[in-house]
PQR file with spaces between the fields and no chain letter, atoms N, CA, C, O and H, PARSE charges and radii, in Angstrom:
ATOM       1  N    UNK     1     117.210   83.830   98.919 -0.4000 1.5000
ATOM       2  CA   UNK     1     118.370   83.197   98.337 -0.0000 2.0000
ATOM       3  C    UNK     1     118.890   82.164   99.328  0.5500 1.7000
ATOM       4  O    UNK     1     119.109   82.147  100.539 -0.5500 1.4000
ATOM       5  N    UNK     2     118.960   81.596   98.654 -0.4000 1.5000
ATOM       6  CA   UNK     2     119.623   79.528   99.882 -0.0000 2.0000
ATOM       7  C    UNK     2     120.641   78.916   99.230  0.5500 1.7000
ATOM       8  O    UNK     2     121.159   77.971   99.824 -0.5500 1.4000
ATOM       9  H    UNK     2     118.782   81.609   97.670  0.4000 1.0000
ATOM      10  N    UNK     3     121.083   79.225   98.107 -0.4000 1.5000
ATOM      11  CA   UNK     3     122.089   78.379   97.538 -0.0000 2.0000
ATOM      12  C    UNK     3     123.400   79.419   97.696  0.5500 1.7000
ATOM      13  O    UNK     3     123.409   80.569   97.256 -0.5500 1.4000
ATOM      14  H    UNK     3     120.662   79.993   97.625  0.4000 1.0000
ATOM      15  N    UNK     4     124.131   78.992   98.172 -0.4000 1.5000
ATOM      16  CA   UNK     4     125.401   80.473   98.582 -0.0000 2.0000
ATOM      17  C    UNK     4     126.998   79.634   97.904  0.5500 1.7000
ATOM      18  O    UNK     4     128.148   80.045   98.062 -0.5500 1.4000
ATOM      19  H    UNK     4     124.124   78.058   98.529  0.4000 1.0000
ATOM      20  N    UNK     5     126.591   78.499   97.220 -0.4000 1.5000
ATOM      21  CA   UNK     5     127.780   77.585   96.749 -0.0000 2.0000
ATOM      22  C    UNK     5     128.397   78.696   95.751  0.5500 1.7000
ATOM      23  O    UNK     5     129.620   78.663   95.880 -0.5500 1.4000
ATOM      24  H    UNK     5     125.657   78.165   97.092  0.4000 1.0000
ATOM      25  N    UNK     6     128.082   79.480   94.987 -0.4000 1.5000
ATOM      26  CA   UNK     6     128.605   80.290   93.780 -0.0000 2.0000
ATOM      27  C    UNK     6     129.426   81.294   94.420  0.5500 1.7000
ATOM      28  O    UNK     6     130.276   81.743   93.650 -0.5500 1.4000
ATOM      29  H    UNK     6     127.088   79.507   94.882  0.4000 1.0000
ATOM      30  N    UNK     7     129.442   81.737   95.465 -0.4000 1.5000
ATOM      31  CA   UNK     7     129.764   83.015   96.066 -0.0000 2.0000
ATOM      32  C    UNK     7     131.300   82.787   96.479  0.5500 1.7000
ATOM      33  O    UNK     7     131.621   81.686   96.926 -0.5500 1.4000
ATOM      34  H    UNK     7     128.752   81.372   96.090  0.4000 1.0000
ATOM      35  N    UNK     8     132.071   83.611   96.365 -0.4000 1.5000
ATOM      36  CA   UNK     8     133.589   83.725   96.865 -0.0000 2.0000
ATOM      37  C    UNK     8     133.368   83.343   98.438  0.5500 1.7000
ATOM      38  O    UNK     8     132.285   83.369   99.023 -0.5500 1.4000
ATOM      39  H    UNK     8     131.811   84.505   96.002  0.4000 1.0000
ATOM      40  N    UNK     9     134.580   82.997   98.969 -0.4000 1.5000
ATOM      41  CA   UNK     9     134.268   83.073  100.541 -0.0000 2.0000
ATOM      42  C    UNK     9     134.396   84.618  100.911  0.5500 1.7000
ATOM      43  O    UNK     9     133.653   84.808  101.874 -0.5500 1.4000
ATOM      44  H    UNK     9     135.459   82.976   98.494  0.4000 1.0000
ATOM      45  N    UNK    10     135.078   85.884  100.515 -0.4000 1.5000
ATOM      46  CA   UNK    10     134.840   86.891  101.291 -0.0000 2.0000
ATOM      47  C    UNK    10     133.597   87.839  100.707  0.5500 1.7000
ATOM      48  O    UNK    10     133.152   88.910  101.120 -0.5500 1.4000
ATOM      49  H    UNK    10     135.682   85.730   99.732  0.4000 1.0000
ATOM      50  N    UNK    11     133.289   87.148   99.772 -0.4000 1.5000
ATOM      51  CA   UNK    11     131.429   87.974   99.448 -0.0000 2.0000
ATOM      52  C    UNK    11     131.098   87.656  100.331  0.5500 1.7000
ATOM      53  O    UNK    11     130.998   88.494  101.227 -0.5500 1.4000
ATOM      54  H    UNK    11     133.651   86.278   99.437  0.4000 1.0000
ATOM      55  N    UNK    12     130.680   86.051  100.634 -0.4000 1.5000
ATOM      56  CA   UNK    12     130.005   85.553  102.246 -0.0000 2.0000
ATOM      57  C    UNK    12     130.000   86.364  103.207  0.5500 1.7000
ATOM      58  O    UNK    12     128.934   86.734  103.699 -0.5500 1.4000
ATOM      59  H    UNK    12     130.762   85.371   99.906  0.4000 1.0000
ATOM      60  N    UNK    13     131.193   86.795  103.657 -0.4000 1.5000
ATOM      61  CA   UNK    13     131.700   87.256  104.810 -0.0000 2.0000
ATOM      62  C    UNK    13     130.797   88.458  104.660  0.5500 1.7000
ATOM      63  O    UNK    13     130.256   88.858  105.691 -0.5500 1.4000
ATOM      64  H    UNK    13     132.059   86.495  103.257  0.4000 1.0000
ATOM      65  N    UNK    14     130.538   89.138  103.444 -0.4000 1.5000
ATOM      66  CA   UNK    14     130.330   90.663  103.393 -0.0000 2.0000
ATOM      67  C    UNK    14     128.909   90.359  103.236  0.5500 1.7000
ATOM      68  O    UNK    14     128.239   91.344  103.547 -0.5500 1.4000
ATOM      69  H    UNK    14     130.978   88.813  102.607  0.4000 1.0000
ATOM      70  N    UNK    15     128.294   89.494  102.917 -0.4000 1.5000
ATOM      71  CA   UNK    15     126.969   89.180  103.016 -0.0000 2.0000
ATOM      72  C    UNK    15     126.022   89.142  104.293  0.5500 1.7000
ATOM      73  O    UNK    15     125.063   89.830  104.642 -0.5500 1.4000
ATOM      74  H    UNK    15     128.838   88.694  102.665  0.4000 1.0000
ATOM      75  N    UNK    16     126.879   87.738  105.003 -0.4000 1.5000
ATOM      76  CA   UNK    16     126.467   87.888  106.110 -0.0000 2.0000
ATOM      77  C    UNK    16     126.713   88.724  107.294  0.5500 1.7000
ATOM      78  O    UNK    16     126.201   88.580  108.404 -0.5500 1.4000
ATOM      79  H    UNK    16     127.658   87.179  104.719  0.4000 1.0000
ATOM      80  N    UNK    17     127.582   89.639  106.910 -0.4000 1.5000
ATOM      81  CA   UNK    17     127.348   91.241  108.041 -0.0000 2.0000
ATOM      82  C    UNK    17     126.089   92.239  107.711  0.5500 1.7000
ATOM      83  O    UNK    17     125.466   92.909  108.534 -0.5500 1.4000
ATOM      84  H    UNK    17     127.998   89.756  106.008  0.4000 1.0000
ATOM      85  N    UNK    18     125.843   92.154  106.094 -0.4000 1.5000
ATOM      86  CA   UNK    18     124.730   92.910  105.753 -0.0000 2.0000
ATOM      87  C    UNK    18     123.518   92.163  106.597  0.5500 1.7000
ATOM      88  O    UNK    18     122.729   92.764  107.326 -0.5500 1.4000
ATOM      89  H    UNK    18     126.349   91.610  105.425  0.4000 1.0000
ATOM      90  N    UNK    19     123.522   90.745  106.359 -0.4000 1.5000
ATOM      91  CA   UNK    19     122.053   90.024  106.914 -0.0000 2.0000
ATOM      92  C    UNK    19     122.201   90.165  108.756  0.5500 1.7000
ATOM      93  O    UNK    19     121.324   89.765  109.520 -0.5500 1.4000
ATOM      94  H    UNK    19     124.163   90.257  105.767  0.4000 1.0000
ATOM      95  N    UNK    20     123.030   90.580  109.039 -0.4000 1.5000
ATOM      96  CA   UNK    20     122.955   90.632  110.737 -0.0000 2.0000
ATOM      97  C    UNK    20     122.587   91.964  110.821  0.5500 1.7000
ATOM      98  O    UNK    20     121.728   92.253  111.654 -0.5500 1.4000
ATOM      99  H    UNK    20     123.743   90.906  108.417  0.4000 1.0000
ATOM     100  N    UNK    21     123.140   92.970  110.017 -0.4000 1.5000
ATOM     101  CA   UNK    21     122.784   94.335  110.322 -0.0000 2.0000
ATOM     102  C    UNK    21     121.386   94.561  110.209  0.5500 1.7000
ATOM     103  O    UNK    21     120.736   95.266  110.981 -0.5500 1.4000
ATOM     104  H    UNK    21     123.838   92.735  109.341  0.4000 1.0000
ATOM     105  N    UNK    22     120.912   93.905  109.164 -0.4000 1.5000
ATOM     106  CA   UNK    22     119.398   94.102  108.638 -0.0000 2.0000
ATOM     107  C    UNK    22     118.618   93.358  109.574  0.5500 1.7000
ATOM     108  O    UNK    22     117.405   93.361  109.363 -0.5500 1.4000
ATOM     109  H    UNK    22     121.441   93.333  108.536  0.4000 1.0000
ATOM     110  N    UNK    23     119.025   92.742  110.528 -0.4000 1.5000
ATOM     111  CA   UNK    23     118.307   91.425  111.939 -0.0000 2.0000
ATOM     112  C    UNK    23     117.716   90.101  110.624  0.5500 1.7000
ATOM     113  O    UNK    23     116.669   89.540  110.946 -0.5500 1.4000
ATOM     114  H    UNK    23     120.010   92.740  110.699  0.4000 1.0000
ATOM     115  N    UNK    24     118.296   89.689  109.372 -0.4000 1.5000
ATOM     116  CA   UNK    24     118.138   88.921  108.654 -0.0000 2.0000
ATOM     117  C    UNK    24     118.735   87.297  109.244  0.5500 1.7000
ATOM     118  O    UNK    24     119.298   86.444  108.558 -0.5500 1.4000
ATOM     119  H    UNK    24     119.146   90.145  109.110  0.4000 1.0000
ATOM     120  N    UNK    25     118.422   87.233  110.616 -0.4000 1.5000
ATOM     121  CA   UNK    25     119.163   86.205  110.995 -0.0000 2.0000
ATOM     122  C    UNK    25     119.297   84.459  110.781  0.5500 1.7000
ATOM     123  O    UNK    25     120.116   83.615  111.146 -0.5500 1.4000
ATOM     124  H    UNK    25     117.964   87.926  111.174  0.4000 1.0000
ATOM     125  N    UNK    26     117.999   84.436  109.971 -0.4000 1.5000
ATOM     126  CA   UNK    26     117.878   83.106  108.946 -0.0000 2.0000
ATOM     127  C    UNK    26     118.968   82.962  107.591  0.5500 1.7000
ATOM     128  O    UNK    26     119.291   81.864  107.138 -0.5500 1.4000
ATOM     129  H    UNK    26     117.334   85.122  109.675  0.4000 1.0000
ATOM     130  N    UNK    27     119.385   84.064  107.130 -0.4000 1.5000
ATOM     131  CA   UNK    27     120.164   84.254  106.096 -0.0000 2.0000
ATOM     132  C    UNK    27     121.034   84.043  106.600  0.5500 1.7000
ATOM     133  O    UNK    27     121.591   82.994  106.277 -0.5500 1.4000
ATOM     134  H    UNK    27     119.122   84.956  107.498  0.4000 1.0000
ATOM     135  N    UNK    28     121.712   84.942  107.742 -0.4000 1.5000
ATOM     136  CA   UNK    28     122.946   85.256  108.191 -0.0000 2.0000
ATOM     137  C    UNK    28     123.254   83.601  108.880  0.5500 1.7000
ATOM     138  O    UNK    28     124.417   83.216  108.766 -0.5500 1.4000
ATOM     139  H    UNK    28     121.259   85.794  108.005  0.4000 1.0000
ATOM     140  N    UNK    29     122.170   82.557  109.634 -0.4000 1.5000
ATOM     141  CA   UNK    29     122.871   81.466  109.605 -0.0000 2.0000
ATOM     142  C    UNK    29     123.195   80.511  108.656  0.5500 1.7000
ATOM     143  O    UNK    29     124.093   79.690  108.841 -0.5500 1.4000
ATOM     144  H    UNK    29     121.224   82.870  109.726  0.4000 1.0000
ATOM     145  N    UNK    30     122.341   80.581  107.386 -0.4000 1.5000
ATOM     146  CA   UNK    30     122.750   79.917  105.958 -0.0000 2.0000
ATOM     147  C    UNK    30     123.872   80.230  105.670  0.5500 1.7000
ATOM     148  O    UNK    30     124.510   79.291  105.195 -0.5500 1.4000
ATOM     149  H    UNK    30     121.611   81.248  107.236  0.4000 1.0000
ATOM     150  N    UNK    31     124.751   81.753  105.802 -0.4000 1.5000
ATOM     151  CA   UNK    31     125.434   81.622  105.145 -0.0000 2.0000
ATOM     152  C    UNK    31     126.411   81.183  105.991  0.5500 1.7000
ATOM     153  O    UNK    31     127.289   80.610  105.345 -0.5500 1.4000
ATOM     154  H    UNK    31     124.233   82.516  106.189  0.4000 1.0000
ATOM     155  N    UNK    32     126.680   81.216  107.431 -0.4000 1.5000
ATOM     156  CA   UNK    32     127.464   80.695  108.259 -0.0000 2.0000
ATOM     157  C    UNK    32     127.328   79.263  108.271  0.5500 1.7000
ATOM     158  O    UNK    32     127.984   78.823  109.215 -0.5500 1.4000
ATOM     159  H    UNK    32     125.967   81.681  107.956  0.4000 1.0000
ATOM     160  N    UNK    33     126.820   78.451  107.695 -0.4000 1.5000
ATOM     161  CA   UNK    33     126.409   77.372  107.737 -0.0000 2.0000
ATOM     162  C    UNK    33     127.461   76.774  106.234  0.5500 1.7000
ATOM     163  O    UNK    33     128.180   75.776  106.196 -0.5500 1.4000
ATOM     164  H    UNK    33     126.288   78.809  106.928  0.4000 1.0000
ATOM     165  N    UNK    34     127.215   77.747  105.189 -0.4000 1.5000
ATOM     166  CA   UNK    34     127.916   77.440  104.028 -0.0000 2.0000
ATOM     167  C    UNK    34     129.790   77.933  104.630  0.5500 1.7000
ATOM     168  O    UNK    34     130.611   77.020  104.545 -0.5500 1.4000
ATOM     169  H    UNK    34     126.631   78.558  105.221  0.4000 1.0000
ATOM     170  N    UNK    35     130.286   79.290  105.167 -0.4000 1.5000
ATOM     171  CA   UNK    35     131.295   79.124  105.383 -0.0000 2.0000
ATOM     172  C    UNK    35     131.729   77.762  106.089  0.5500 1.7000
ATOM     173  O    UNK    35     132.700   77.044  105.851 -0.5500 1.4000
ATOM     174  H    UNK    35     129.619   80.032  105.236  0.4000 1.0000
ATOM     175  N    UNK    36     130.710   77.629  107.034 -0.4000 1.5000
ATOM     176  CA   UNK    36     131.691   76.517  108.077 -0.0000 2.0000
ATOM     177  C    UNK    36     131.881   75.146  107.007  0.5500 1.7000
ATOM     178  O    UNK    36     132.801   74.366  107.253 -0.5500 1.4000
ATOM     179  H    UNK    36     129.921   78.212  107.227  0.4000 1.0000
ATOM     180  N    UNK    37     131.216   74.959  106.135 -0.4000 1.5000
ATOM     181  CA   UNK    37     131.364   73.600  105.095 -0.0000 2.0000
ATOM     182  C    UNK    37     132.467   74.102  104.307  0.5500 1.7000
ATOM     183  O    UNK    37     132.865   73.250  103.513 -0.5500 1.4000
ATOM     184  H    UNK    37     130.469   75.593  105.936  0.4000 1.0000
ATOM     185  N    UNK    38     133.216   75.408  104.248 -0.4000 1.5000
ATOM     186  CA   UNK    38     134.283   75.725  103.053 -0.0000 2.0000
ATOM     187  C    UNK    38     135.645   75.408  104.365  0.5500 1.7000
ATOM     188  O    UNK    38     136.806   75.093  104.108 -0.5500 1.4000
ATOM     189  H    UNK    38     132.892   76.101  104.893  0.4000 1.0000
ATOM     190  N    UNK    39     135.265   75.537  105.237 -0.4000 1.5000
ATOM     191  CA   UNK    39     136.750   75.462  106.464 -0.0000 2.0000
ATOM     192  C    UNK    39     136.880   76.851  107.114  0.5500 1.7000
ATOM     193  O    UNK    39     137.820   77.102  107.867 -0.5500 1.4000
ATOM     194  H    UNK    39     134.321   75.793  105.446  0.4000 1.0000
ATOM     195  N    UNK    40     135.934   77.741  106.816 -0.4000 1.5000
ATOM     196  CA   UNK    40     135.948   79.121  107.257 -0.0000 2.0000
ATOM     197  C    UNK    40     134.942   79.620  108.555  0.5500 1.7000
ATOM     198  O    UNK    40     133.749   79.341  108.678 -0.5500 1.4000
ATOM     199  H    UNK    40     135.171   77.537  106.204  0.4000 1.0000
ATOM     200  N    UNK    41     135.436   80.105  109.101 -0.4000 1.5000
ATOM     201  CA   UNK    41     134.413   79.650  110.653 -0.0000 2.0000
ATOM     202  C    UNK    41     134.221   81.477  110.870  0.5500 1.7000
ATOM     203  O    UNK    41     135.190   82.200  111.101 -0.5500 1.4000
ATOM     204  H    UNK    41     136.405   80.332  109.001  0.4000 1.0000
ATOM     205  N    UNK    42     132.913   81.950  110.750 -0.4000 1.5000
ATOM     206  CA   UNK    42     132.701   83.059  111.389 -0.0000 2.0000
ATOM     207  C    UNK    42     132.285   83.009  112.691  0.5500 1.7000
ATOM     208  O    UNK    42     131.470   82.138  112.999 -0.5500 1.4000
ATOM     209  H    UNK    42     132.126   81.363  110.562  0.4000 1.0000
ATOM     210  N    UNK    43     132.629   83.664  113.395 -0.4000 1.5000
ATOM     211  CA   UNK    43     132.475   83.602  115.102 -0.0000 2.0000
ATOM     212  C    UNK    43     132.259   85.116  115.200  0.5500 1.7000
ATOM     213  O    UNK    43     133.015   85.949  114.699 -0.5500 1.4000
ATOM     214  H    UNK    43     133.290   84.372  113.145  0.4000 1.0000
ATOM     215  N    UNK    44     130.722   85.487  116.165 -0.4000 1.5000
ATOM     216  CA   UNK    44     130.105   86.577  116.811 -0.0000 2.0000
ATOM     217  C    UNK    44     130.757   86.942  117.888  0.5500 1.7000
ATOM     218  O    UNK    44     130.951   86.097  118.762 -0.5500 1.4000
ATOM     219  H    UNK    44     130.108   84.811  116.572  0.4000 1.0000
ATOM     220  N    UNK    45     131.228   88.268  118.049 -0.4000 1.5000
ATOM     221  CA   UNK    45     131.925   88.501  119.197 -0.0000 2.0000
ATOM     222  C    UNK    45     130.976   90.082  119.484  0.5500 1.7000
ATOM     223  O    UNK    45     130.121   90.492  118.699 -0.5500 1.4000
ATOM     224  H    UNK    45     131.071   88.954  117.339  0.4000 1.0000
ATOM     225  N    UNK    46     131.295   90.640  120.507 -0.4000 1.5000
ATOM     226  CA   UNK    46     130.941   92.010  121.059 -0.0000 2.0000
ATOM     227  C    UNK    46     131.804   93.285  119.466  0.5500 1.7000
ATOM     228  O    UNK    46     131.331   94.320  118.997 -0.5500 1.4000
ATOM     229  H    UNK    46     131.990   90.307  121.144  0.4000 1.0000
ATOM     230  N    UNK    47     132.573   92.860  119.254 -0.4000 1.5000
ATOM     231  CA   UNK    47     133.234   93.691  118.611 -0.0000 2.0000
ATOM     232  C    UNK    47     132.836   93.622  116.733  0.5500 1.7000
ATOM     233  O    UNK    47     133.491   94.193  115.861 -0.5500 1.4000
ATOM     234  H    UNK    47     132.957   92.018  119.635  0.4000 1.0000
ATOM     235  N    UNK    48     131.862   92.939  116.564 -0.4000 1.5000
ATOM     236  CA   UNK    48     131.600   92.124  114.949 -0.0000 2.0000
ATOM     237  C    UNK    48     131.929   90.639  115.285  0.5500 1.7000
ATOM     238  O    UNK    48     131.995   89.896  116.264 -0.5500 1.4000
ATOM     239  H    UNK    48     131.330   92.475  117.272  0.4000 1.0000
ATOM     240  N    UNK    49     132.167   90.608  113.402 -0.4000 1.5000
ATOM     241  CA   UNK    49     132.375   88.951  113.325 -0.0000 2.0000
ATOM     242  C    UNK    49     133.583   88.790  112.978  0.5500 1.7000
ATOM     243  O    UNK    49     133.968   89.364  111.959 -0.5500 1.4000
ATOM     244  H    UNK    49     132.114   91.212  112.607  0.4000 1.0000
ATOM     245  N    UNK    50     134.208   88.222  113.500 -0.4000 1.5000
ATOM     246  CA   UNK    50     135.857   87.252  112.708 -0.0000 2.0000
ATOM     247  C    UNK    50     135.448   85.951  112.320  0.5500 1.7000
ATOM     248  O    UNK    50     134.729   85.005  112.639 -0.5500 1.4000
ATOM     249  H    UNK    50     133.895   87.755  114.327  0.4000 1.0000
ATOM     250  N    UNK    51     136.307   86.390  111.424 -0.4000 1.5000
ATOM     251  CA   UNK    51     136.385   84.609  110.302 -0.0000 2.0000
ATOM     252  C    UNK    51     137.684   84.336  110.531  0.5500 1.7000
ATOM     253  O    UNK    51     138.640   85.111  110.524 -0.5500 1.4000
ATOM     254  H    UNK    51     136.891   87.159  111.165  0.4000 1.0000
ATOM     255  N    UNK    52     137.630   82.610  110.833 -0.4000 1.5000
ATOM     256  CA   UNK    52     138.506   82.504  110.746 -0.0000 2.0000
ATOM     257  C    UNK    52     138.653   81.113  109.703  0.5500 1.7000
ATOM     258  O    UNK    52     137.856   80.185  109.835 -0.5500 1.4000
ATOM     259  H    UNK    52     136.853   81.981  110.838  0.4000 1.0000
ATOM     260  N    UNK    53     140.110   81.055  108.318 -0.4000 1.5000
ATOM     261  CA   UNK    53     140.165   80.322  107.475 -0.0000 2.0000
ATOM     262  C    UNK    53     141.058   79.094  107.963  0.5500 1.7000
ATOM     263  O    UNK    53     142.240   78.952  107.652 -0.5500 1.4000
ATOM     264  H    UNK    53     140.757   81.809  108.211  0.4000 1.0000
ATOM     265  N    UNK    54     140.471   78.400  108.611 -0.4000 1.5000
ATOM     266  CA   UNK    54     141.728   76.831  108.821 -0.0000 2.0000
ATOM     267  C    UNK    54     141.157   75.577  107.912  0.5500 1.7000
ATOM     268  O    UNK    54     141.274   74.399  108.252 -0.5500 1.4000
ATOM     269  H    UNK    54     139.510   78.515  108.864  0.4000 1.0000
ATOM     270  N    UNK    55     140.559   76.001  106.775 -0.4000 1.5000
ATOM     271  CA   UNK    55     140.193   74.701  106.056 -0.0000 2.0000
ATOM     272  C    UNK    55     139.495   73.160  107.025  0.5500 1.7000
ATOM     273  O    UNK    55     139.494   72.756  108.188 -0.5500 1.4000
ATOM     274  H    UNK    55     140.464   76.958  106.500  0.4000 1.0000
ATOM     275  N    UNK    56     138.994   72.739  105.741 -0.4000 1.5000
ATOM     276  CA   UNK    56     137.829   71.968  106.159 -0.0000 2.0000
ATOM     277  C    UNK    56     138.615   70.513  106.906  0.5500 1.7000
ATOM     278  O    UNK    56     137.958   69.484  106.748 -0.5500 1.4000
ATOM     279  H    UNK    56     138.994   73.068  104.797  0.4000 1.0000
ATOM     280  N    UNK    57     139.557   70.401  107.461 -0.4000 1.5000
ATOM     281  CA   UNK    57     139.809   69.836  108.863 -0.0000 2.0000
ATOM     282  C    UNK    57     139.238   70.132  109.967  0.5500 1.7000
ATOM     283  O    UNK    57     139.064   69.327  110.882 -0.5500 1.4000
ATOM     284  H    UNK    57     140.091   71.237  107.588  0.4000 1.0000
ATOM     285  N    UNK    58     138.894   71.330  109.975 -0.4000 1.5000
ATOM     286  CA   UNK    58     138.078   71.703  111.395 -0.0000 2.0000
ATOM     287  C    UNK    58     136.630   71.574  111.025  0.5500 1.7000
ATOM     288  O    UNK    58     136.167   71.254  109.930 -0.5500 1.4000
ATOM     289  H    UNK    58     139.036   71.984  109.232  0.4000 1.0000
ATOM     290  N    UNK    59     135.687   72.027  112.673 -0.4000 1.5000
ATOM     291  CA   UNK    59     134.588   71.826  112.738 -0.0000 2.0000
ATOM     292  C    UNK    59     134.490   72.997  113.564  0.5500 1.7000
ATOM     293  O    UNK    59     135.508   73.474  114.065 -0.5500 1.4000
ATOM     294  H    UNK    59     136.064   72.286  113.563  0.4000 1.0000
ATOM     295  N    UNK    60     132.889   73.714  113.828 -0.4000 1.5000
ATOM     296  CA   UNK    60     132.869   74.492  113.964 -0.0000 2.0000
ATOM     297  C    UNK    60     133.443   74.415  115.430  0.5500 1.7000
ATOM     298  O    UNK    60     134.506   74.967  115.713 -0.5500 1.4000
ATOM     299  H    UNK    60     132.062   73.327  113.420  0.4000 1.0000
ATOM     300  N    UNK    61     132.352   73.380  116.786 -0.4000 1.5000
ATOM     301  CA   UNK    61     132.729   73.238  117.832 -0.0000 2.0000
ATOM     302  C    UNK    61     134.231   72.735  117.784  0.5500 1.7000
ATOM     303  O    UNK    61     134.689   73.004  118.894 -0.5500 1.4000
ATOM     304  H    UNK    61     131.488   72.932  116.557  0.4000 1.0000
ATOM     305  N    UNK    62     135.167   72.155  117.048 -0.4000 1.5000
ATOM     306  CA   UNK    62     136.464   72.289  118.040 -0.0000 2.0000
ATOM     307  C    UNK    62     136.930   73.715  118.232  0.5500 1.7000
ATOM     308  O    UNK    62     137.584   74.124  119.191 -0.5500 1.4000
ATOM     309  H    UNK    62     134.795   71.937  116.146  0.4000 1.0000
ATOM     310  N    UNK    63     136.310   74.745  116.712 -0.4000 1.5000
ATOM     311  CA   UNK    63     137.411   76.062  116.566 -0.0000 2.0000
ATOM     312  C    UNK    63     136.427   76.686  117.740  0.5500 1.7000
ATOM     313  O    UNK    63     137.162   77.356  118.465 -0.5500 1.4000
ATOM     314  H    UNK    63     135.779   74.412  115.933  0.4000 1.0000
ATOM     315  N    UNK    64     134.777   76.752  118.328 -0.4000 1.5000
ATOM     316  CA   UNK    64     135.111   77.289  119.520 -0.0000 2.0000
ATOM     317  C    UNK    64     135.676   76.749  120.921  0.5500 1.7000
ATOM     318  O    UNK    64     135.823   77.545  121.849 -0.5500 1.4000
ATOM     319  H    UNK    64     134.180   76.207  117.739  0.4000 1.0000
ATOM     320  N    UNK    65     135.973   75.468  121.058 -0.4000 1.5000
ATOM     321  CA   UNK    65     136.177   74.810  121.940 -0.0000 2.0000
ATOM     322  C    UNK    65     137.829   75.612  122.579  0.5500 1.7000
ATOM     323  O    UNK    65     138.134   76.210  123.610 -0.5500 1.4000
ATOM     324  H    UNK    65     135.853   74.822  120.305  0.4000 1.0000
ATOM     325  N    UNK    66     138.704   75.135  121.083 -0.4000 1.5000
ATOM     326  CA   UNK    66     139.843   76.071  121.083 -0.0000 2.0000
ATOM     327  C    UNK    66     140.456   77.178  120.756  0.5500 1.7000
ATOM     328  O    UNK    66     141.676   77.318  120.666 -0.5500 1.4000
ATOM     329  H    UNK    66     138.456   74.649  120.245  0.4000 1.0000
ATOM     330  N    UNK    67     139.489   78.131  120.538 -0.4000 1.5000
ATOM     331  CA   UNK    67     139.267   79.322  120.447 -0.0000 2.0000
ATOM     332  C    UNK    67     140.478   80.345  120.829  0.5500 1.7000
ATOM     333  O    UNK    67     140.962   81.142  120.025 -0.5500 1.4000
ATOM     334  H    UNK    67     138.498   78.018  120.611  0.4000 1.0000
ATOM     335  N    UNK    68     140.933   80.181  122.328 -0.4000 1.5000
ATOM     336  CA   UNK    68     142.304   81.014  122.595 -0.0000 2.0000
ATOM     337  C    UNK    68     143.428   80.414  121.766  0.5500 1.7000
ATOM     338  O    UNK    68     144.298   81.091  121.218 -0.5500 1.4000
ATOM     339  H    UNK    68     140.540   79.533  122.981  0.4000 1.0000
ATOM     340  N    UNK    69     143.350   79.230  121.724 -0.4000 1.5000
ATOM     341  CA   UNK    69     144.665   78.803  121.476 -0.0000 2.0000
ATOM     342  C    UNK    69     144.866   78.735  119.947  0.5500 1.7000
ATOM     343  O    UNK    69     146.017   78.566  119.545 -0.5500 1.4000
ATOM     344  H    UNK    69     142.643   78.680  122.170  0.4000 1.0000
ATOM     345  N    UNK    70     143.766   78.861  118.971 -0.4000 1.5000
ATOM     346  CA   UNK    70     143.741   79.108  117.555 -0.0000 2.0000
ATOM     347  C    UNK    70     144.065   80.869  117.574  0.5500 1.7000
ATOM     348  O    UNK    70     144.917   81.363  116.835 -0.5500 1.4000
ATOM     349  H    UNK    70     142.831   78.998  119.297  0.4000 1.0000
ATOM     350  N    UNK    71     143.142   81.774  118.649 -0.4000 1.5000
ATOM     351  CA   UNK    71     143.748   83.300  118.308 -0.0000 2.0000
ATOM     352  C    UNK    71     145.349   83.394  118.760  0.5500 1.7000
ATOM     353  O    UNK    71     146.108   84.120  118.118 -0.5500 1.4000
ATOM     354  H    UNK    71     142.450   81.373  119.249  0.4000 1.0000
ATOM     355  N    UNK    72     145.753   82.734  119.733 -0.4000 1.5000
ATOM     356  CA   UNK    72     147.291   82.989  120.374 -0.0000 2.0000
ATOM     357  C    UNK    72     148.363   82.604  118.614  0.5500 1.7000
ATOM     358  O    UNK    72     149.333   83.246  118.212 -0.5500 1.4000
ATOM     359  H    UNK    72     145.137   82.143  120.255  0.4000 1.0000
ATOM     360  N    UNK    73     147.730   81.434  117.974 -0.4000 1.5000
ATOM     361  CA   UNK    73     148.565   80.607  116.908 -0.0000 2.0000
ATOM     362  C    UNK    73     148.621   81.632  115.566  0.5500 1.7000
ATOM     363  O    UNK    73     149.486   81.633  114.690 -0.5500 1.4000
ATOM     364  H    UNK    73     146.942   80.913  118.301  0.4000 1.0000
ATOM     365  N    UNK    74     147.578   82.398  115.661 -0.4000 1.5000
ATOM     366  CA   UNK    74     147.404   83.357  114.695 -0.0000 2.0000
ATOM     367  C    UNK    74     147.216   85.170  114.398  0.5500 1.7000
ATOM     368  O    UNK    74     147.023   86.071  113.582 -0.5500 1.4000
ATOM     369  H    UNK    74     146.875   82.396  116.373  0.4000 1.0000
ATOM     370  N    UNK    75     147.420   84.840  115.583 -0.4000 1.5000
ATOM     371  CA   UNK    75     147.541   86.779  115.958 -0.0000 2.0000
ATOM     372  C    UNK    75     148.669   87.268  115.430  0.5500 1.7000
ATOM     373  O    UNK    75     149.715   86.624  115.351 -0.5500 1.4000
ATOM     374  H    UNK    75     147.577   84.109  116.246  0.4000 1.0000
ATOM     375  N    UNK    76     148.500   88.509  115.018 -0.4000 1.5000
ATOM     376  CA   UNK    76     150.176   89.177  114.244 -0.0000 2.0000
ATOM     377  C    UNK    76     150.408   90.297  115.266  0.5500 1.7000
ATOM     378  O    UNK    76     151.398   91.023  115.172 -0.5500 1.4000
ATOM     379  H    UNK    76     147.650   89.032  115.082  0.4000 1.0000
């Protein structure tokens, strides 16, 4: 499957944790490839993945570039 345009953004999300769990890691960057074109940026950490939704103003490298200062702006 390569076309991921039909899919909600949090199917994605739930998709591509299945394709990392399964070591499906061609999938799992398609579909990270389709979030980052919706404005939704999944980022790999030690702990899973966070998404994060700042709409398609961003790019992937600024949201890791500024990474603390997007989690400090949005942490509850």
């Amino acid at each position: 499957m390569e076309n991921f345009k039909d899919f909600l953004t949090d199917e994605l999300t739930d998709m591509r944790i299945s394709a990392r769990e399964n070591k499906d890691f061609r999938t799992s960057d398609l579909i990270r490839n389709e979030l980052d074109s919706r404005g939704s940026f999944a980022i790999d950490s030690k702990d899973g993945q966070v998404v994060y939704h700042l709409g398609k103003g961003y790019t992937r490298e600024s949201v890791l570039a500024n990474i603390r200062d997007i989690d400090l702006k949005f942490r509850r």
